[in-house]
C-alpha positions in Angstrom: -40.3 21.1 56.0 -42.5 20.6 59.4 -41.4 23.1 62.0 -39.9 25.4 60.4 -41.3 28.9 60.3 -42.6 30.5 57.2 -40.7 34.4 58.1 -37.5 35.2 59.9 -40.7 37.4 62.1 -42.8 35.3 64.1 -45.6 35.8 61.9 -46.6 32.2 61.9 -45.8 28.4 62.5 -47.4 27.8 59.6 -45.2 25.4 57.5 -44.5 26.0 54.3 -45.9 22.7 52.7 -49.4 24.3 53.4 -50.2 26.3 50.6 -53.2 24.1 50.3 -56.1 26.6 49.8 -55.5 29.6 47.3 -57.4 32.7 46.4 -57.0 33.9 43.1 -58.4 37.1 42.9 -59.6 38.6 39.5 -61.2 35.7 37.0 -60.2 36.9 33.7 -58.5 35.1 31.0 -55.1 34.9 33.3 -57.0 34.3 36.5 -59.4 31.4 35.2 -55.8 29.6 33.8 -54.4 29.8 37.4 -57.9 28.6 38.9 -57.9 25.9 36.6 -54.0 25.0 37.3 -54.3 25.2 40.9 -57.4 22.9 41.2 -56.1 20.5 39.0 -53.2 20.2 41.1 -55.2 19.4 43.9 -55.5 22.8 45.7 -58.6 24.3 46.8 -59.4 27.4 45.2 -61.6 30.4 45.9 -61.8 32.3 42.8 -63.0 36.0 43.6 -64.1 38.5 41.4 -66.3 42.2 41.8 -67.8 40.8 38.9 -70.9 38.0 39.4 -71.1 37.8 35.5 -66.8 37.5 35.3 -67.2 34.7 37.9 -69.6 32.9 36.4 -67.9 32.6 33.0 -64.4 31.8 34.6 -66.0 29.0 36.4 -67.8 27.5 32.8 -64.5 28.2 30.7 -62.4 25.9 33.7 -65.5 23.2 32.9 -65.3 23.7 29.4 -61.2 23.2 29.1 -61.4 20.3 31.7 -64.0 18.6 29.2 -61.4 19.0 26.4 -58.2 17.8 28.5 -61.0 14.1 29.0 -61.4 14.5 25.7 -58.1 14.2 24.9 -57.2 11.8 27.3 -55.2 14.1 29.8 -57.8 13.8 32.9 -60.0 10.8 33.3 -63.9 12.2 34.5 -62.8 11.4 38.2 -59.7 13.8 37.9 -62.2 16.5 36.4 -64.9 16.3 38.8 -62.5 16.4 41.7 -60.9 19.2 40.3 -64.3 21.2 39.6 -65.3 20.4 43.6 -62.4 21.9 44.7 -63.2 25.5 42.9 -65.6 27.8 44.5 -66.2 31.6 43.3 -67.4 34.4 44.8 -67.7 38.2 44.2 -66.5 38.9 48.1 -63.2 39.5 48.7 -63.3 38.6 52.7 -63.7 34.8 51.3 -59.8 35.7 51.3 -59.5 34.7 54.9 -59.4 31.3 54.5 -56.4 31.1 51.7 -52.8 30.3 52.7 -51.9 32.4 49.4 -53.5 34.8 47.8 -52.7 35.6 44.0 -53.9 38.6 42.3 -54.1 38.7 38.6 -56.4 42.3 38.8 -56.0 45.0 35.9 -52.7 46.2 35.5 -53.1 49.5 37.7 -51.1 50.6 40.9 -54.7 52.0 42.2 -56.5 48.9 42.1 -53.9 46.5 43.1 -52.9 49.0 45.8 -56.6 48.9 46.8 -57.3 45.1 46.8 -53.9 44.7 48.8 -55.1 47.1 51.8 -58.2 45.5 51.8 -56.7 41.9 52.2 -54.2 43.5 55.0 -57.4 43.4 57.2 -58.9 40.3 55.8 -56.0 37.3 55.6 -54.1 35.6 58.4 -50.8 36.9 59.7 -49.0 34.2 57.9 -50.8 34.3 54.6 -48.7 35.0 51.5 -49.8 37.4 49.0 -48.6 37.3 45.4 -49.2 39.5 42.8 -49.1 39.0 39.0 -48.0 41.6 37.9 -46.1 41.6 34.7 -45.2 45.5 34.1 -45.6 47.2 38.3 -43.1 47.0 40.8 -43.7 44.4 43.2 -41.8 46.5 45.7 -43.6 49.5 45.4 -47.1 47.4 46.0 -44.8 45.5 48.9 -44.1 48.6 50.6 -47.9 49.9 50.6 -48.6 46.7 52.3 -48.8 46.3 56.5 -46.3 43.1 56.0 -44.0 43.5 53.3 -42.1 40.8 53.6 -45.2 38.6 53.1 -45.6 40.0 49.6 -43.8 38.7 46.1 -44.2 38.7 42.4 -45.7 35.1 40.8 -45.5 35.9 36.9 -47.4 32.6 35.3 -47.5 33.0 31.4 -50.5 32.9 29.2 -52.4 30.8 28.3 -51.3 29.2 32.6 -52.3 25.3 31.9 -49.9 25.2 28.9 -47.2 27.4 29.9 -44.3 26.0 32.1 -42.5 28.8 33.0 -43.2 30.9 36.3 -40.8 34.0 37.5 -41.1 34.1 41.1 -39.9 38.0 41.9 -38.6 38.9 45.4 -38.7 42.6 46.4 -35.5 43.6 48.4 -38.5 43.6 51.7 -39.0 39.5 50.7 -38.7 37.4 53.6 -36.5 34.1 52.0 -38.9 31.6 53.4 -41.8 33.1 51.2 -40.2 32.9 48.3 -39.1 29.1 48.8 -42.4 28.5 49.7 -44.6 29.9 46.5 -41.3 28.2 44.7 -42.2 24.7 46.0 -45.9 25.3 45.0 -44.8 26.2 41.4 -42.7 22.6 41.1 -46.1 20.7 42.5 -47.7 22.5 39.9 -45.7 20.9 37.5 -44.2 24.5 36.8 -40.7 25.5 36.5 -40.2 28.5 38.6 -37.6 31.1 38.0 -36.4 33.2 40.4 -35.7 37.4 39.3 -35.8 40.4 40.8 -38.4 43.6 40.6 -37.8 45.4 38.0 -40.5 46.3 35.1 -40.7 43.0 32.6 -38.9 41.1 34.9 -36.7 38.1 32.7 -38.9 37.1 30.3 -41.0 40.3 29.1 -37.7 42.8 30.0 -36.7 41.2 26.8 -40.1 40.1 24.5 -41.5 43.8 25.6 -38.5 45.5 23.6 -38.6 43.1 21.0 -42.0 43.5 20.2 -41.8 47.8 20.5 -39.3 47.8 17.8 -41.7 45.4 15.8 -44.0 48.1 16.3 -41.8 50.5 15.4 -40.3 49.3 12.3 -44.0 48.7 10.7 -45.1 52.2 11.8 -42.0 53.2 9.7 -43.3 51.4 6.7 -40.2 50.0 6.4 -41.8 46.5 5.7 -45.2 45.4 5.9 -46.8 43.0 8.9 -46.8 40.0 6.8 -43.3 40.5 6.1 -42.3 41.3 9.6 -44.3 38.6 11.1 -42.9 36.0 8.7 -39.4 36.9 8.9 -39.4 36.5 12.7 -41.8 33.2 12.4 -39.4 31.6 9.5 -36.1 33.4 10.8 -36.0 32.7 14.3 -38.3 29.9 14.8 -40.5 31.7 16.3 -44.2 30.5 17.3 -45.5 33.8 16.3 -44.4 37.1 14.7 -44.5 40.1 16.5 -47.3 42.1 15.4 -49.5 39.2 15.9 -48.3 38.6 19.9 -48.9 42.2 20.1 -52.2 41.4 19.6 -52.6 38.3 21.0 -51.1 40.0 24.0 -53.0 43.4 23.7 -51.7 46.4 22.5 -53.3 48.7 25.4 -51.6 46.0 27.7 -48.1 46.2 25.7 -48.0 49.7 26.4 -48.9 49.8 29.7 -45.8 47.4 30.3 -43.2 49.5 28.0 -44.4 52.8 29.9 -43.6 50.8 33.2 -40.2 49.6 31.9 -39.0 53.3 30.1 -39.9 54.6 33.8 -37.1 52.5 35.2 -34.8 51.8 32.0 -34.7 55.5 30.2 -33.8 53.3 27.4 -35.4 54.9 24.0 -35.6 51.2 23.3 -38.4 50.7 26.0 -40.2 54.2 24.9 -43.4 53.2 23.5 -43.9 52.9 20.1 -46.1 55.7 19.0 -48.8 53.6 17.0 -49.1 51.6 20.3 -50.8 54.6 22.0 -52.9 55.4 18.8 -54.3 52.2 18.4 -55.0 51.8 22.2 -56.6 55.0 22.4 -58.9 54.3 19.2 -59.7 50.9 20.8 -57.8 48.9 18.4 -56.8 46.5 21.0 -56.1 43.3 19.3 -57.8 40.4 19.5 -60.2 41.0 22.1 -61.3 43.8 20.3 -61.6 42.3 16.7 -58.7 44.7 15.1 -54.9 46.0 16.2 -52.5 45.2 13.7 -54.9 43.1 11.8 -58.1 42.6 11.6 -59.9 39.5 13.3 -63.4 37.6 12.3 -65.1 38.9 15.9 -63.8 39.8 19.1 -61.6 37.4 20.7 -61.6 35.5 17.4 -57.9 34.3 16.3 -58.9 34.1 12.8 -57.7 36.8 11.0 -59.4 38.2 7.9 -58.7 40.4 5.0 -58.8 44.0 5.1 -57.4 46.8 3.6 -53.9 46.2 4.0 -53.7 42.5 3.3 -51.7 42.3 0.1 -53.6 40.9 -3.1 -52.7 37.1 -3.9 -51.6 36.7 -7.3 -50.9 40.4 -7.9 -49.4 40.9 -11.2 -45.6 41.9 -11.0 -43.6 43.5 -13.2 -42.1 40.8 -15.9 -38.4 39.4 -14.4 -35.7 38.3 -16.2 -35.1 34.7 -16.8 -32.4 32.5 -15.1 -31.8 29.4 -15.9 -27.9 29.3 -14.5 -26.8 30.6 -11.6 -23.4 31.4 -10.1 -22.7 30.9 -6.7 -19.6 32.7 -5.2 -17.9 31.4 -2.2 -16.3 28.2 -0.2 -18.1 28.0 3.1 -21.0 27.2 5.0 -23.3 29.4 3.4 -22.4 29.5 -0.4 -22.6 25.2 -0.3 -25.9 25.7 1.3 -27.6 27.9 -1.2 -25.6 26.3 -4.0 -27.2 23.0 -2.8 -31.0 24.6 -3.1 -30.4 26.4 -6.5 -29.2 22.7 -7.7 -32.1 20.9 -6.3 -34.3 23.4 -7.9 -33.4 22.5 -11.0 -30.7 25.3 -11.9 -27.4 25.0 -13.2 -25.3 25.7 -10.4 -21.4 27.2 -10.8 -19.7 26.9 -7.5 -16.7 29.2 -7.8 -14.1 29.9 -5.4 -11.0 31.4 -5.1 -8.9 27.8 -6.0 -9.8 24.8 -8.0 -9.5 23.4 -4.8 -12.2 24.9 -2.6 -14.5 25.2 -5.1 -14.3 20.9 -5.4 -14.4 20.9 -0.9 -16.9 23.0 -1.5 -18.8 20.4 -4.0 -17.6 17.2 -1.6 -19.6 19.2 1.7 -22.8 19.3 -0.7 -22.6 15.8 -1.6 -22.2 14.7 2.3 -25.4 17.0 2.9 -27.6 15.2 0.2 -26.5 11.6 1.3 -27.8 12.4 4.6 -30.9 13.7 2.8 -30.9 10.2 0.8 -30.5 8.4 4.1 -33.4 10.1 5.7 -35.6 9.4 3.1 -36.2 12.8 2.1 -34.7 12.2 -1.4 -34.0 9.4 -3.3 -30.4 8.7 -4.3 -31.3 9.2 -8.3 -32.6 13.0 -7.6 -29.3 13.5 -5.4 -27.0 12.1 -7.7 -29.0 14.2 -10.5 -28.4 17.7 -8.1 -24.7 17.0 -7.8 -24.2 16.9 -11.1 -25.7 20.0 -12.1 -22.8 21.9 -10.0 -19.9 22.7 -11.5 -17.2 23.7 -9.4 -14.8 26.6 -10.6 -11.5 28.2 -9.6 -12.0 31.4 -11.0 -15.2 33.8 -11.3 -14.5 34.0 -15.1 -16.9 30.9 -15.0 -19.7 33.0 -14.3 -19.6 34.5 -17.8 -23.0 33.4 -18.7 -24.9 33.1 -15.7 -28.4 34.5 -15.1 -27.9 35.4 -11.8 -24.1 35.8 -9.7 -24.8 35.1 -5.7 -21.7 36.4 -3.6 -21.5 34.2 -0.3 -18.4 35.3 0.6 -17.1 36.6 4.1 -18.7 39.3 5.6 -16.2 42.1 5.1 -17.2 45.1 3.3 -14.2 45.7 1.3 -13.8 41.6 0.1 -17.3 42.2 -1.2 -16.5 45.2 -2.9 -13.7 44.0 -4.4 -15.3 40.9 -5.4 -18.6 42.8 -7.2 -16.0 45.0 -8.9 -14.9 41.6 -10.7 -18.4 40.3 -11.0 -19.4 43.5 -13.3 -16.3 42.5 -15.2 -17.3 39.1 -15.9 -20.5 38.9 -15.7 -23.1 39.5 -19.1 -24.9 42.2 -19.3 -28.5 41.6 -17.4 -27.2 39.1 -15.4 -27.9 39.8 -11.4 -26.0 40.4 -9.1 -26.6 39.6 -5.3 -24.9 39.7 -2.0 -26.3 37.5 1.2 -24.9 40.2 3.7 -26.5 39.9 6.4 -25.0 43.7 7.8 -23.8 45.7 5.4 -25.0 47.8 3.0 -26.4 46.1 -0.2 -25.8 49.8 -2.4 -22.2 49.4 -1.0 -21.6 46.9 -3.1 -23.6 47.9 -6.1 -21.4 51.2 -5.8 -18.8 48.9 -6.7 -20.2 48.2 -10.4 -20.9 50.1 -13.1 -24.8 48.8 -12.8 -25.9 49.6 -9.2 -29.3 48.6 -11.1 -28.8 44.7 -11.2 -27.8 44.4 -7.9 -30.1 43.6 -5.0 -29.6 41.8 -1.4 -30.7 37.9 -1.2 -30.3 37.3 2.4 -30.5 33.1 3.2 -30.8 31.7 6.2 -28.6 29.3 7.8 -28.3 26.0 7.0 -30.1 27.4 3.8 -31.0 24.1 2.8 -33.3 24.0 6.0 -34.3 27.4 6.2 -37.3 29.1 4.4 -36.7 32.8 4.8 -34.9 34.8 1.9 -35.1 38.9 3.2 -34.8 40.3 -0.5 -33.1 43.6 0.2 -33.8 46.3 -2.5 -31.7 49.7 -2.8 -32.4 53.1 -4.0 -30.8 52.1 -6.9 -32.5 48.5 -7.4 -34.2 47.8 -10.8 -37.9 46.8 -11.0 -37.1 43.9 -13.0 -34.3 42.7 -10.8 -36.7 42.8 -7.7 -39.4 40.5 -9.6 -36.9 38.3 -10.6 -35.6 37.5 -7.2 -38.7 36.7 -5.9 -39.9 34.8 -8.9 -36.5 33.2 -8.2 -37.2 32.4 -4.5 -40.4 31.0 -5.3 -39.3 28.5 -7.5 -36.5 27.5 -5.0 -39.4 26.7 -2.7 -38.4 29.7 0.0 -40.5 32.9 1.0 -39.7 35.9 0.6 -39.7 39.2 2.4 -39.2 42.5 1.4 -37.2 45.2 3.0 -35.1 48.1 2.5 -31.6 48.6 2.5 -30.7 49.3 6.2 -28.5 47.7 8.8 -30.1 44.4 10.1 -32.7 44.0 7.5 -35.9 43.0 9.8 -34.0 40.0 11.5 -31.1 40.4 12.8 -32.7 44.5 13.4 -34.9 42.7 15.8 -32.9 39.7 17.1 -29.8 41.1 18.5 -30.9 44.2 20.3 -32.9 41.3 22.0 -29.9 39.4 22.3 -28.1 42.4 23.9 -30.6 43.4 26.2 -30.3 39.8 27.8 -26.5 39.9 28.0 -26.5 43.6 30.0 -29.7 41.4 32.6 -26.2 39.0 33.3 -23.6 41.7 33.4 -25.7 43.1 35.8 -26.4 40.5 37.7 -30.0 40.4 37.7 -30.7 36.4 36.5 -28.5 33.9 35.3 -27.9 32.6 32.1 -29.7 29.3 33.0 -33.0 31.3 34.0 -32.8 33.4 31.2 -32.2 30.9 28.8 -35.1 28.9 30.4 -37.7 31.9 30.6 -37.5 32.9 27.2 -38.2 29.0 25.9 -40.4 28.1 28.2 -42.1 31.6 28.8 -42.1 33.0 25.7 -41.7 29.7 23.1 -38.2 30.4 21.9 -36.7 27.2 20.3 -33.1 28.4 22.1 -32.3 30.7 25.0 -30.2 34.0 24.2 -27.2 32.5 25.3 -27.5 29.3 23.5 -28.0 31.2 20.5 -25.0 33.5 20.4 -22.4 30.9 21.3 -24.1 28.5 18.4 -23.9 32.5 16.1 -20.4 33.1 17.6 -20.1 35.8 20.1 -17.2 37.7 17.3 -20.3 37.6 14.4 -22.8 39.0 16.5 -20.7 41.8 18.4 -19.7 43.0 14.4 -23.9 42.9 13.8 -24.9 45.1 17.2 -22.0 47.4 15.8 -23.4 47.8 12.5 -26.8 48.4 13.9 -25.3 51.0 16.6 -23.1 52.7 13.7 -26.1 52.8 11.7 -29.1 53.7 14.5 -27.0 55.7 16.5 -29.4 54.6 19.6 -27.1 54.4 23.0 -29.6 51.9 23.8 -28.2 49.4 20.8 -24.1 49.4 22.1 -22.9 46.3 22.4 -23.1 45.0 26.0 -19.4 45.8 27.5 -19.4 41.7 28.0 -19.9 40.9 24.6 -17.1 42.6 23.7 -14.5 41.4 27.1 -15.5 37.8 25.7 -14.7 38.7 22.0 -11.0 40.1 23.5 -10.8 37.2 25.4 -11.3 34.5 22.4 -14.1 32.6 24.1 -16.1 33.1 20.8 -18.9 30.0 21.3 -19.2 26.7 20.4 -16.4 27.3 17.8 -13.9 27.9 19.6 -15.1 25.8 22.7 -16.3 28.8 24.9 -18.4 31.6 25.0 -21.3 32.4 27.4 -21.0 28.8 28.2 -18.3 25.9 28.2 -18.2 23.1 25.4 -16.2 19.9 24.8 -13.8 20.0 22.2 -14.9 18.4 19.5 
């Protein structure tokens, strides 16, 4: 936009299309992506650093991950050399003076940002924007130490920058509007997709990973299950690219903390308070990755390959003998129960589908047989084995069927008092040494094994859905639980071709424990108005690899299912930090329950 002024001040006629030269200030591993995004993009770059040494090997990584992206085909030589001439690094800050924006990716530390700011008050032009990437400091706070506030903002890019899409563009309440618009139009020609938030510690996309990943932290320093488990269950669960732990120390655990101290400061939310084996292993130097050990041990420093050490659990470790199941009873009409009815059948098990009429139970059969003939159509069975895994269910009207079943599966609603009922019954019919599970996915497992007259057979399987498709099973011992029963389930899930994880008998398990706080947090950023649900959705799949946004994901969970779930977990926790956001619960009122009922969070067509 020619002629029109940068600031509502007359700072400068400098237009906004002329962030063409940028200084990035601080060449570490987030300073060198931003270099190498910048130049690539056809900006020239100054890169500055105090360090000689730190400049030189920003400069030879950018050459090194240009010569890959030719390799691959994603820059042609010409692109790489242009892009190369147009960086230039040097350990003085006064080569500042010539950028149009400056972006400081420095140690996270009010001191030394403060310091490189004043410094650059005296060095840039009046109309020269500076940005700083902060991800855990308030941008206001460093704004308001600077001679021109309104010239400074927030740009967030997510590591590693040349693969990450997603930039939060943060205005201070001292933000002039044209800035803002104008580091926003240099995100989109950077083939970015900016988000605009406001300053508060985490901003969109680490206000919610941040708390996510401390009560990862905190749940292992409980011993409540192990890192493997944890880290799987989030990976197979969620869809996650990564577990917890292992961002933690991808990220850095001394960095983590630094963040979730900033955020408690503001927040006073227990659920931002640092875990506490975040500070030990920071201040023992058990860093993560870069360090060669946080929450696992790594090959070297800055390696990602993990190796063993002296938690890593033995492969083929001898279990105590399980019992053996060769029928298996599922309980239940829906969704659910035809799901894991359909992978018991296809691994080989006779399957008794029993519900509470002859007639369900067959609907029930009829929605399994539509599941494998899509199967059969995309060539991921053949018709024979389908027709062969149909058969071996045998649909019931009455749980008297499960007389000689191995092993009773109740996937029936989730109401503790059905359940109840419905194990009382089981212990009735059912021989003795059969076991018994429940999928809850809330409740408590030795609730129901109250219920029976042999608490010891009874254990949680908790599937996934669709269980055909997902490979988590959380296997949910009790106080009570038998040794025996425990081996069998997971001998069970391994032959049914799913992974299991083990956890104790507590509200949430490890998923949904760490999914819907998560989900919460982000509905309280709407209700008070700090993003929308478009910019959330987008920052936590583009910034932090999500395969759906939070608000995609409750209206596909139903908004009624997952207020019940942050109930349970606020009943059980009693943190103030885990009620349900007061929104949740208007749009439960209201019947706007997600996709299901056509809306929740968002609008739908009826179907």
């Amino acid at each position: 936009m020619p002629g029109v002024p940068r600031w509502p001040l007359p700072l400068s006629d400098t237009p906004q299309s002329s962030l063409q030269t940028v200084a990035v200030v601080g060449l570490g591993t987030m300073g060198t992506g931003i270099t190498e995004v910048l130049a690539k993009a056809g900006r020239e770059v100054i890169g500055i650093d105090i360090s000689e040494a730190a400049a030189a090997q920003s400069l030879a990584a950018v050459e090194s991950s240009t010569a890959r992206a030719v390799e691959r085909g994603k820059l042609t030589e010409q692109e790489r050399a242009d892009a190369l001439a147009r960086i230039r690094t040097t350990t003085d800050l006064a080569a500042a003076a010539d950028a149009d924006l400056v972006i400081e990716v420095a140690p996270e530390s009010y001191e030394i940002k403060q310091q490189i700011f004043r410094a650059l008050d005296d060095i840039v032009r009046p109309g020269t924007i500076l940005a700083t990437g902060t991800n855990a400091l308030s941008v206001t706070r460093l704004a308001a130490d600077s001679a021109r506030p309104e010239r400074v903002l927030g740009l967030h890019f997510f590591n590693p920058a040349p693969a990450m899409k997603l930039v939060e563009v943060v205005s201070s309440v001292l933000t002039a509007p044209t800035a803002v618009s104008a580091v926003t139009e240099l995100a989109v020609a950077l083939g970015k997709e900016p988000v605009a938030v406001g300053d508060r510690p985490g901003f969109v996309a680490d206000g919610l990973l941040f708390g996510y990943l401390n009560q990862a932290a905190a749940m292992y320093e409980a011993k409540y299950a192990s890192r493997e488990d944890i880290d799987a269950a989030m990976r197979l669960g969620c869809g996650l690219p990564m577990g917890p732990l292992a961002l933690l120390d991808l990220i850095g655990i001394d960095t983590a903390r630094t963040v979730l101290e900033a955020m408690y400061a503001e927040s006073h939310d227990r659920l931002h308070a640092p875990a506490p084996i975040l500070k030990q292993l920071s201040e023992a130097g058990l860093t993560g990755r870069k360090s060669g050990r946080g929450f696992y041990t790594y090959e070297a420093p800055g390696s990602p390959v993990v190796v063993r050490d002296a938690l890593t659990p033995l492969e083929g470790s001898v279990q105590a003998p399980g019992r053996e199941v060769r029928s298996v009873g599922v309980a239940g009409s829906g969704t659910m129960a035809s799901g894991i009815a359909e992978v018991f059948a296809k691994a080989g098990y006779d399957v008794v589908l029993a519900a509470r009429s002859p007639e369900k139970a067959e609907a029930a059969k009829a929605r399994i047989g539509k599941s494998l003939s899509r199967s059969v159509d995309k060539g991921r069975m053949t018709a024979e084995a389908a027709a062969q895994t149909l058969d071996r269910i045998t649909p019931a009207g009455s749980y008297d069927s499960f007389a000689e079943v191995d092993l009773a599966v109740e996937a029936v609603a989730e109401d503790l008092e059905i359940k109840q009922q419905l194990f009382a019954t089981l212990d009735k019919v059912c021989k003795p040494g059969a076991v018994l599970a429940t999928t809850t996915s809330s409740l408590p497992v030795v609730a129901c094994a109250r219920a029976t007259s042999r608490p010891h057979d009874v254990i949680g399987m908790h599937f996934f859905n669709p269980a055909p498709a997902m490979k988590l099973v959380e296997v949910v011992r009790t106080v009570l639980t038998a040794d025996d029963v425990h081996a069998t389930v997971r001998e069970v899930c391994g032959r049914i071709r799913k992974h299991a994880v083990d956890c104790g008998d507590r509200a949430g398990f490890i998923v949904n424990a760490l999914l819907f706080p998560y989900l919460n947090n982000a509905i309280k950023m709407v209700q008070e108005h700090y993003a929308s649900l478009d910019d959330i959705d987008a920052a936590m799949k583009l910034g932090g690899g999500y395969p759906m946004g939070p608000f995609e994901l409750l209206d596909v969970v139903g908004l009624d299912v997952s207020l019940a779930i942050e109930k349970v977990l606020h009943r059980e926790f009693r943190d103030p930090g885990l009620a349900p956001a007061p929104l949740l619960e208007h749009l439960v009122a209201a019947g706007c329950l997600g996709r299901k009922t056509g809306r929740g969070f968002r609008e739908y067509a009826r179907r």
